[in-house]
TORGUNU-163536 format. One record per residue (C-alpha): residue number from 1; chain; x, y negated, z negated; residue in three letters. Coordinates in nm, 4 decimals, padded with zeros to 6 digits. Example, Ala and Ser with C-alpha at 12.3 -4.5 7.8 and 13.67 -1.06 7.14 Angstrom:
REM TORGUNU-163536
+-----+---+----------+----------+----------+-----+
|   k | c |       c1 |       c2 |       c3 |   r |
+-----+---+----------+----------+----------+-----+
|   1 | A |  01.2300 |  00.4500 | -00.7800 | ala |
|   2 | A |  01.3670 |  00.1060 | -00.7140 | ser |
+-----+---+----------+----------+----------+-----+
***
This chain:
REM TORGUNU-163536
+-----+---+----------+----------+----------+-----+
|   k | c |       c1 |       c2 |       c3 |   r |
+-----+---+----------+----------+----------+-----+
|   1 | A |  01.4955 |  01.0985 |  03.7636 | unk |
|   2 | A |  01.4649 |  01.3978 |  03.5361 | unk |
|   3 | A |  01.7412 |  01.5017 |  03.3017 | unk |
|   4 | A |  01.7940 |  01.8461 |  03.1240 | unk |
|   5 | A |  01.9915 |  02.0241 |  02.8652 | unk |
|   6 | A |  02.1079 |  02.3339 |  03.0175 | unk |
|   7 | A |  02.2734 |  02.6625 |  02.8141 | unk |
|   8 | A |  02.5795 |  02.7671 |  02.9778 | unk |
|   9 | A |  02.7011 |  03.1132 |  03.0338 | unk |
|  10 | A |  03.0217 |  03.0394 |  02.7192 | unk |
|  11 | A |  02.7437 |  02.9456 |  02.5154 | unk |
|  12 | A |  02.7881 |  02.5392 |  02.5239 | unk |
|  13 | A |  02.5615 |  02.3323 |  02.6764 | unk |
|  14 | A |  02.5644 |  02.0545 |  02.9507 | unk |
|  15 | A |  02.3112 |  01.7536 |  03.1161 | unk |
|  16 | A |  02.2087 |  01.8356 |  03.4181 | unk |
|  17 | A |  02.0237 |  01.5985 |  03.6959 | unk |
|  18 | A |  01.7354 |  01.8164 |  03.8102 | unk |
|  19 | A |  01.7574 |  01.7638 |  04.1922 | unk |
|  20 | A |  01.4459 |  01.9339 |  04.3184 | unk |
|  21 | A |  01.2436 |  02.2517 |  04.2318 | unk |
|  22 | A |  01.5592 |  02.4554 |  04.3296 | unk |
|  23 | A |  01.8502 |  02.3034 |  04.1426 | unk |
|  24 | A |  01.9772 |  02.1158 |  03.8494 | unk |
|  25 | A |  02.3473 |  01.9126 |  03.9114 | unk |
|  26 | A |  02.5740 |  01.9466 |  03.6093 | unk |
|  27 | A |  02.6713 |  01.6368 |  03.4531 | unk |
|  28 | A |  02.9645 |  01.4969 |  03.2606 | unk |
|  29 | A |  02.7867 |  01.5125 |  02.9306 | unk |
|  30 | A |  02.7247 |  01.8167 |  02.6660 | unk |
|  31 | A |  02.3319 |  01.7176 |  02.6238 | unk |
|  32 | A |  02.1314 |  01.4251 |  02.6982 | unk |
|  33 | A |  02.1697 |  01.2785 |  02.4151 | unk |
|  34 | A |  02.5500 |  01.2312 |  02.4836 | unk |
|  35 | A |  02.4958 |  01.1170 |  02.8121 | unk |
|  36 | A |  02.2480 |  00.8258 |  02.6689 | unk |
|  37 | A |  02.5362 |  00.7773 |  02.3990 | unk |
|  38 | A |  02.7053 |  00.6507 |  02.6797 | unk |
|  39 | A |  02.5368 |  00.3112 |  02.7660 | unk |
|  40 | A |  02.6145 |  00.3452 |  03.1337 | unk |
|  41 | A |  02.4559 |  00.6552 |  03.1784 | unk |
|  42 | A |  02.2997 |  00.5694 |  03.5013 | unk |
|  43 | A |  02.6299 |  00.5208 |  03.6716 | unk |
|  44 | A |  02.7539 |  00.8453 |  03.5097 | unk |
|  45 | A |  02.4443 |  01.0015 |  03.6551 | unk |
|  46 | A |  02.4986 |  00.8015 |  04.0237 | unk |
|  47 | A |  02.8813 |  00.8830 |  04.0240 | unk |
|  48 | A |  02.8163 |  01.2512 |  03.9649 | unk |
|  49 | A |  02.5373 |  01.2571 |  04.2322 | unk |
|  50 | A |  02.7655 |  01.1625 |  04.4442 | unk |
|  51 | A |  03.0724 |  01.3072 |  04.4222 | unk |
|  52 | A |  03.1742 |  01.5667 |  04.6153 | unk |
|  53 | A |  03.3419 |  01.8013 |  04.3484 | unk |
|  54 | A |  02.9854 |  01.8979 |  04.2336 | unk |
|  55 | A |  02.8873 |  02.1173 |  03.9891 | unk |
|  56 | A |  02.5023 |  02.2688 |  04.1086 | unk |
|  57 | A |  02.3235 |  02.5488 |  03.8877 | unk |
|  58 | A |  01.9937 |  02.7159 |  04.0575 | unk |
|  59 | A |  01.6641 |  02.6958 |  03.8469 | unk |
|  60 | A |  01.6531 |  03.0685 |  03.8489 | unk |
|  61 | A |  02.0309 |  03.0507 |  03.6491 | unk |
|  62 | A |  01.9446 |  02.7452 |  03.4602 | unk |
|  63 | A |  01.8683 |  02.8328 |  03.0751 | unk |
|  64 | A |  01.6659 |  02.5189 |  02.8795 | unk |
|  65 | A |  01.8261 |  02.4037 |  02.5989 | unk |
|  66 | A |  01.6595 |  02.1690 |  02.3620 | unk |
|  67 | A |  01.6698 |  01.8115 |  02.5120 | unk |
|  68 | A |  01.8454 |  01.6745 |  02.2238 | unk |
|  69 | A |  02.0371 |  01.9613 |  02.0179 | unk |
|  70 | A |  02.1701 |  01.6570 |  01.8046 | unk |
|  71 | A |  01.9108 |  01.3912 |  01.7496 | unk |
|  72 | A |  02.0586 |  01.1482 |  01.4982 | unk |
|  73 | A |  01.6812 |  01.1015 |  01.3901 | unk |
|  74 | A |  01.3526 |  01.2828 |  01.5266 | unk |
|  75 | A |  01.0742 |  01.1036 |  01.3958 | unk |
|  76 | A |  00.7087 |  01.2242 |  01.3957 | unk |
|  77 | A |  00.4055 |  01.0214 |  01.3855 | unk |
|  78 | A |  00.0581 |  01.1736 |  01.2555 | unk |
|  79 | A | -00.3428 |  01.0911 |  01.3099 | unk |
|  80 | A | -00.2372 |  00.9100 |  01.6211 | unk |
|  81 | A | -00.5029 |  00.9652 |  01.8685 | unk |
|  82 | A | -00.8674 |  00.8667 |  01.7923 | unk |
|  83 | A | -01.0480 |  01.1986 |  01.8685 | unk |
|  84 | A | -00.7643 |  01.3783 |  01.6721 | unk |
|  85 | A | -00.8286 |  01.1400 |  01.3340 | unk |
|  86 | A | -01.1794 |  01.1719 |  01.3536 | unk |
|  87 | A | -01.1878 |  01.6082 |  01.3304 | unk |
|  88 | A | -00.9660 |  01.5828 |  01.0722 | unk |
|  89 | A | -01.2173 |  01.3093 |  00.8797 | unk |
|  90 | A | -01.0353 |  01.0132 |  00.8528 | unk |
|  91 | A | -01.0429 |  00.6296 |  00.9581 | unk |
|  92 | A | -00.8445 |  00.4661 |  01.2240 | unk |
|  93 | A | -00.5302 |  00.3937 |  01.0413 | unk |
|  94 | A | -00.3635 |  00.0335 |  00.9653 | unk |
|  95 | A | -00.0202 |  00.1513 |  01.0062 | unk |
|  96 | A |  00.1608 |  00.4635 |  01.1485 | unk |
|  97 | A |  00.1629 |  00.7988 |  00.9871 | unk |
|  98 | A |  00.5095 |  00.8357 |  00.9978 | unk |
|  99 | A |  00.7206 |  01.1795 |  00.9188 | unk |
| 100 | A |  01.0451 |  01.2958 |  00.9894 | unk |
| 101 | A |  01.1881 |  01.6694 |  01.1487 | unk |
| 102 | A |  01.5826 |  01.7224 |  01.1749 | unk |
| 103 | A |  01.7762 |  01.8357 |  01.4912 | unk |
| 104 | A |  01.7742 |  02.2163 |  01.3122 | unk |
| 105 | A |  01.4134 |  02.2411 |  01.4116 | unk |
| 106 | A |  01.4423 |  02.1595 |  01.7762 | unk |
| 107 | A |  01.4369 |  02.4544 |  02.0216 | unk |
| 108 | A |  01.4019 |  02.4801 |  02.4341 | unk |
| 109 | A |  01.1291 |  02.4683 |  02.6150 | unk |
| 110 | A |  01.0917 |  02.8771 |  02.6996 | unk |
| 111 | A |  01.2512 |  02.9689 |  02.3447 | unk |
| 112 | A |  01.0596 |  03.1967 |  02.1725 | unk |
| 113 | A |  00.9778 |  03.0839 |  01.7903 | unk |
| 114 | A |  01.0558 |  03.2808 |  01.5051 | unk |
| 115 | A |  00.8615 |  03.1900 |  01.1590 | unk |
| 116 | A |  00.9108 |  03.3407 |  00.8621 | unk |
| 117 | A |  00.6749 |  03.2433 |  00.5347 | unk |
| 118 | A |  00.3916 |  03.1102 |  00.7074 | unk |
| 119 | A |  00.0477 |  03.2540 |  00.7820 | unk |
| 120 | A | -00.0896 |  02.9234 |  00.9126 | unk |
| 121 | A |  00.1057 |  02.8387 |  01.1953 | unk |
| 122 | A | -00.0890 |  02.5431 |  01.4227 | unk |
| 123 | A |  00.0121 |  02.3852 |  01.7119 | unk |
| 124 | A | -00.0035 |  02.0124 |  01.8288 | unk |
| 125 | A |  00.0572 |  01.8942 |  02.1996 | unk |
| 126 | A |  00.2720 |  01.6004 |  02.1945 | unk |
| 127 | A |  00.4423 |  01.3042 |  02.4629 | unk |
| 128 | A |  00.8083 |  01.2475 |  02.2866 | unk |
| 129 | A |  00.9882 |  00.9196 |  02.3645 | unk |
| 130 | A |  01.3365 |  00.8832 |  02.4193 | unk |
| 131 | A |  01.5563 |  00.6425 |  02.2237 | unk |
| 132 | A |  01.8022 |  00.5149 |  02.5259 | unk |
| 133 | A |  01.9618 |  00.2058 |  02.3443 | unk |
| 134 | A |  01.9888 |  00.0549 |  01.9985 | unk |
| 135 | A |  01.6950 | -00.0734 |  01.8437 | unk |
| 136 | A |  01.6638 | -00.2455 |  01.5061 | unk |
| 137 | A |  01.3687 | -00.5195 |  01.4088 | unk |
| 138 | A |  01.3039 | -00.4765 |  01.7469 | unk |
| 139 | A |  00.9902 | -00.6727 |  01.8884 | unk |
| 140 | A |  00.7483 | -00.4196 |  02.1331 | unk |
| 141 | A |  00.9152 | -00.6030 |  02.4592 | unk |
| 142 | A |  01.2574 | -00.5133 |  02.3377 | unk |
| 143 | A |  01.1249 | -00.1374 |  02.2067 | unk |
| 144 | A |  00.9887 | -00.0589 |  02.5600 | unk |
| 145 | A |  01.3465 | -00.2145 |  02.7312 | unk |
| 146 | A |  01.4982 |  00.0692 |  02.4971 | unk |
| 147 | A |  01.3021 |  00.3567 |  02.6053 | unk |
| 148 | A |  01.5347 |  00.6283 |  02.8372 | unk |
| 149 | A |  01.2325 |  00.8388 |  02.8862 | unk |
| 150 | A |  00.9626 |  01.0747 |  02.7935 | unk |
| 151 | A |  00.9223 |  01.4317 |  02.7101 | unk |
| 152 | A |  00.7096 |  01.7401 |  02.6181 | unk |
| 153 | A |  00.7570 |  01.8342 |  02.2961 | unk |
| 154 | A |  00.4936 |  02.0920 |  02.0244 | unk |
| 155 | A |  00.4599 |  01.9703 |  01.6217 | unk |
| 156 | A |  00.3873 |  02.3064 |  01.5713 | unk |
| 157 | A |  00.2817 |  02.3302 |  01.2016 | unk |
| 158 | A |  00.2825 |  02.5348 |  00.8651 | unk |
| 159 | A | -00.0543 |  02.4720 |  00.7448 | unk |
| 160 | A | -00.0606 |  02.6513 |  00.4359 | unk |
| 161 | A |  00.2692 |  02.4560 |  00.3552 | unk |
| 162 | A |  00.1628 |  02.1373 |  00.4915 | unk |
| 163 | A | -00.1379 |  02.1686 |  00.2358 | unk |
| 164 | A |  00.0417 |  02.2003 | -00.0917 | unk |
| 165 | A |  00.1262 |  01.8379 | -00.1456 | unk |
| 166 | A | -00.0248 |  01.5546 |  00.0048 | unk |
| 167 | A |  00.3424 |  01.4810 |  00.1339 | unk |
| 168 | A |  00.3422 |  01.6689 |  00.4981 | unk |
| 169 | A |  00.7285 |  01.7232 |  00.5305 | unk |
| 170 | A |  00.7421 |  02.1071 |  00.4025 | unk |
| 171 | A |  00.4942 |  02.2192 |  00.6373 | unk |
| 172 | A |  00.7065 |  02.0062 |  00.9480 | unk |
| 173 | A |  01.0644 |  02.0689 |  00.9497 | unk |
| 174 | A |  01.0961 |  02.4068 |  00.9409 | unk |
| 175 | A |  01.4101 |  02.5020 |  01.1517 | unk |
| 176 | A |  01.3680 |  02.6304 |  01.5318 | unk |
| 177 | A |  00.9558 |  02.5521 |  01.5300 | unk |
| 178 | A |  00.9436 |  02.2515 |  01.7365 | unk |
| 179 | A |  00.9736 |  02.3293 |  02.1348 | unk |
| 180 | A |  01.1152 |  02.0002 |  02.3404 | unk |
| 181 | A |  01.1798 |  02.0022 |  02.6902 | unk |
| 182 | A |  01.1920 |  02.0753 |  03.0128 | unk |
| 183 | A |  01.3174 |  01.7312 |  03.0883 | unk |
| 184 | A |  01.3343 |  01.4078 |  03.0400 | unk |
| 185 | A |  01.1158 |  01.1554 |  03.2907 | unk |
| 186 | A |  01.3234 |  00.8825 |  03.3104 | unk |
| 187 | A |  01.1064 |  00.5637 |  03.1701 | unk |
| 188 | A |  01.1341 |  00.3766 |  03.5390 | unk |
| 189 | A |  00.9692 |  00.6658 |  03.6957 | unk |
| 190 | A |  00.7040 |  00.7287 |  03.3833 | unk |
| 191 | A |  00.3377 |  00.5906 |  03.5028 | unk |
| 192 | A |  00.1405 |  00.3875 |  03.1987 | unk |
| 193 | A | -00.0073 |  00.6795 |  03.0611 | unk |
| 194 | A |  00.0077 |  01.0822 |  03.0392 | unk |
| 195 | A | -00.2160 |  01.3404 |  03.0360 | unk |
| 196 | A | -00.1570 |  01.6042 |  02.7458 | unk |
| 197 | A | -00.2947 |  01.9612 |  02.7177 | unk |
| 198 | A | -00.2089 |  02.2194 |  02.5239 | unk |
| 199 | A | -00.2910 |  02.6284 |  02.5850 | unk |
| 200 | A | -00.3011 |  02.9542 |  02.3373 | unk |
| 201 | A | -00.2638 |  03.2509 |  02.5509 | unk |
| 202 | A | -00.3346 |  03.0459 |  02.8952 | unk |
| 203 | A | -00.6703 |  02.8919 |  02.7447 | unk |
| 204 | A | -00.6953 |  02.5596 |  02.6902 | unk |
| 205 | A | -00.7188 |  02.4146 |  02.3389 | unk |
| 206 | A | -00.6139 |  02.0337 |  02.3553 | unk |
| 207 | A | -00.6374 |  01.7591 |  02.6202 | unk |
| 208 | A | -00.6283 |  01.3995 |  02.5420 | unk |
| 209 | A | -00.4786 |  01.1117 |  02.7235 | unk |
| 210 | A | -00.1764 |  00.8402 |  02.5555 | unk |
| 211 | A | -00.4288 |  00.5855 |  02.6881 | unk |
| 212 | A | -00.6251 |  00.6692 |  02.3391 | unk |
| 213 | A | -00.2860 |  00.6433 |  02.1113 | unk |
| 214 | A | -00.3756 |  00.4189 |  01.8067 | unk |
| 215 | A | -00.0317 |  00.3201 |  01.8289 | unk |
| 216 | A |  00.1480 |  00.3614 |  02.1540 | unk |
| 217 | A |  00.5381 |  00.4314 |  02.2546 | unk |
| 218 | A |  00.6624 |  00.0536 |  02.2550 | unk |
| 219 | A |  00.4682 | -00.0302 |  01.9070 | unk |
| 220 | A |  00.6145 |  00.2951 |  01.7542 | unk |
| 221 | A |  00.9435 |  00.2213 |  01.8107 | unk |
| 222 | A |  00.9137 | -00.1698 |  01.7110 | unk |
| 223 | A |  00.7583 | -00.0468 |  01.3831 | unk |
| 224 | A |  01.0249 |  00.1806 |  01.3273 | unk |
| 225 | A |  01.2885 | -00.0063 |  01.4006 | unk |
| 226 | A |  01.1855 | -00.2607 |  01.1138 | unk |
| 227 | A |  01.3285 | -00.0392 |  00.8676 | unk |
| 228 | A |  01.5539 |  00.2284 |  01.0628 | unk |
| 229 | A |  01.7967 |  00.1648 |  01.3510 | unk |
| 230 | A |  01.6983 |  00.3806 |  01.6722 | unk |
| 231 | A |  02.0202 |  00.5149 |  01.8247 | unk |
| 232 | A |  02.0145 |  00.6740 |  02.1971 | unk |
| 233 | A |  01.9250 |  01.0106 |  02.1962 | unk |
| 234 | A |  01.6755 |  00.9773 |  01.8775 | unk |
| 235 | A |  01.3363 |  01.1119 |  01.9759 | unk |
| 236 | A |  00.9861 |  00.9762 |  01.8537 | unk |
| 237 | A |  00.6669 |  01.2130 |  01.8754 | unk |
| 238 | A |  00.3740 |  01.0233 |  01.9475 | unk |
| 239 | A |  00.1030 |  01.2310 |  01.7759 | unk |
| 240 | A | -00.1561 |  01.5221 |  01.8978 | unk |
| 241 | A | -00.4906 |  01.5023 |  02.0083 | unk |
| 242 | A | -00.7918 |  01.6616 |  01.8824 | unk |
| 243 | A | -00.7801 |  02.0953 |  01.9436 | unk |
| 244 | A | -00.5639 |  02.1833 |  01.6578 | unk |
| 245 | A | -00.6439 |  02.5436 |  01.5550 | unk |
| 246 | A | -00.6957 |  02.3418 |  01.1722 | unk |
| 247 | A | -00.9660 |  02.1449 |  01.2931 | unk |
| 248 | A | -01.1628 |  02.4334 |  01.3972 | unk |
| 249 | A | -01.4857 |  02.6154 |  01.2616 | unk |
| 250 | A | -01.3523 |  02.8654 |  01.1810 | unk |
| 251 | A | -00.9910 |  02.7360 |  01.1196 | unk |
| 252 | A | -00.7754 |  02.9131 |  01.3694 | unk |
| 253 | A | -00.3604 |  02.9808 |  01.3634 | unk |
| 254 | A | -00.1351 |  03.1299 |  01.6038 | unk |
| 255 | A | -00.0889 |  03.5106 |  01.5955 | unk |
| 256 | A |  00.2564 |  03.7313 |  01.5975 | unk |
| 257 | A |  00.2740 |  03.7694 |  01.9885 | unk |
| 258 | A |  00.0908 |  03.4238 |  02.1043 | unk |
| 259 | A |  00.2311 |  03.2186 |  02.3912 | unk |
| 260 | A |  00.1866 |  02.8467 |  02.3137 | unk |
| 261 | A |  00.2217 |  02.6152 |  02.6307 | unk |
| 262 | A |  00.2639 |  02.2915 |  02.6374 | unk |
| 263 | A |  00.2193 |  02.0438 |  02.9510 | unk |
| 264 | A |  00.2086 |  01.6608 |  03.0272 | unk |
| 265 | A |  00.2064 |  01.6244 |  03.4065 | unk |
| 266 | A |  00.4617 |  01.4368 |  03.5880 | unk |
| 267 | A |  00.7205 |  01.5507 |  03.3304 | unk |
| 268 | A |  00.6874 |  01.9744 |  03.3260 | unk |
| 269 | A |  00.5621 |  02.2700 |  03.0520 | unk |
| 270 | A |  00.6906 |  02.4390 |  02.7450 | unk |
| 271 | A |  00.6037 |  02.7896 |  02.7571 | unk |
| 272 | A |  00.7061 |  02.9436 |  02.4080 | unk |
| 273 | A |  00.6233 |  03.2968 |  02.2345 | unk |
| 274 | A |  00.5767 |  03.3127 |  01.8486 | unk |
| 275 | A |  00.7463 |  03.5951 |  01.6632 | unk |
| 276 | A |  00.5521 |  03.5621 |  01.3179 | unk |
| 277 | A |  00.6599 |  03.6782 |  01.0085 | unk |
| 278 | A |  00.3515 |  03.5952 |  00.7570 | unk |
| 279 | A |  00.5255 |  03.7840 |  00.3792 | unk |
| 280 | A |  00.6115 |  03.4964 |  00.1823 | unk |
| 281 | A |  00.8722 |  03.5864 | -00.0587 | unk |
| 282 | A |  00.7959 |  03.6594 | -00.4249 | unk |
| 283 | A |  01.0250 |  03.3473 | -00.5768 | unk |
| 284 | A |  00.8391 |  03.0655 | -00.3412 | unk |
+-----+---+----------+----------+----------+-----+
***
């Protein structure tokens, strides 16, 4: 199945069951990541299917909300596919890359993206993974038991922040940068592996396949867990593959007026326009 956060018309939000092309099927839930909260939440999501007091919103009417508004913990991992490591000049890694975002800089998957105080704004195509249970020194069989499902999500990137201390957090979390969405592909429908590509302005800048992940969903999670405890409703990013605009000769960054689209197929696109805003004030 494939779940949504939908905007309503009051201004809240609700999960939805997307039931086709055509039509999403409210659910008893504010977001996904409350419905996950629940434990049960594939009897909430039967139940609703099939009750007759249904609640059904057309895709034309159906606004895209960030999958998780209120992730208790989005955690980012870097240098994660091999092609990706080796154009930015480094070794295959021992360990994880870890980072962290917070919920603030989660937007929907046809938001547009304001930044203000960056000129080097990059972009990375990413497969997120769902948290759908509690995880803590979790072994990998346990990790991939725990994992609701995957989504589409964009690291996008403040280079010029990102580059003024070898510690990458002020160029990550910058609130309302990081599209997530359309859905989430429920794990039991999920194939092995997915096939990421990202586009600036319809052409195509990255494509890479999670069957090249240094580290793939299941380790992630077990890793993380060793020193964290993984909640339903947290979200992991499993890295980019090689295309970033950085990486390039010349460098390249997205322009004021740039769509960025994001797609992994099976599981849908982000399609998001950047407002850019490159004056960095005086005091910074």
């Amino acid at each position: 199945m494939k779940l949504a956060t939908l905007r309503t018309a009051g201004g809240s939000t609700t999960a939805a069951l997307a039931t086709g092309a055509d039509s999403y099927l409210a659910l008893p839930a504010s977001d996904v990541g409350e419905l996950l909260a629940k434990g049960d939440w594939r009897a909430v999501v039967e139940e609703a299917a099939a009750s007759k007091e249904q609640t059904v919103i057309a895709a034309a009417d159906a606004h895209l909300a960030p999958l998780l508004p209120r992730a208790g913990k989005v955690i980012c991992c870097g240098l994660n596919y091999g092609d990706h490591i080796q154009e930015m000049g480094r070794e295959l890694p021992e360990y994880p890359t870890l980072f962290a975002k917070y919920a603030d800089t989660l937007v929907g998957a046809k938001d547009a993206v304001e930044v203000h105080g960056s000129g080097r704004v990059d972009w990375e195509a990413e497969l997120a993974v769902v948290v759908g249970s509690e995880l803590y020194r979790a072994d990998e069989d346990q990790a991939r038991e725990a994992i609701a499902g995957y989504t589409v999500a964009n690291d996008v990137s403040m280079r010029d922040w990102q580059s003024r201390t070898l510690q990458w957090f002020q160029g990550k979390a910058w609130d309302g940068t990081t599209p997530v969405g359309p859905v989430m592909l429920t794990a039991d429908e999920a194939g092995q592996h997915f096939e990421v590509r990202g586009y600036v302005n319809g052409e195509l800048v990255q494509q890479g396949n999670t069957s090249t992940l240094v580290f793939g969903p299941a380790q992630l999670l077990s890793y993380i867990s060793q020193f964290t405890t993984l909640r339903p409703g947290d979200l992991v990013l499993t890295g980019t593959p090689g295309g970033v605009g950085m990486g390039m000769t010349p460098p390249r960054f997205l322009k004021d007026g740039d769509v960025l689209t994001t797609e992994i197929d099976g599981i849908g696109r982000l399609e998001n326009q950047f407002r850019i805003h490159a004056g960095v004030p005086a005091h910074v």
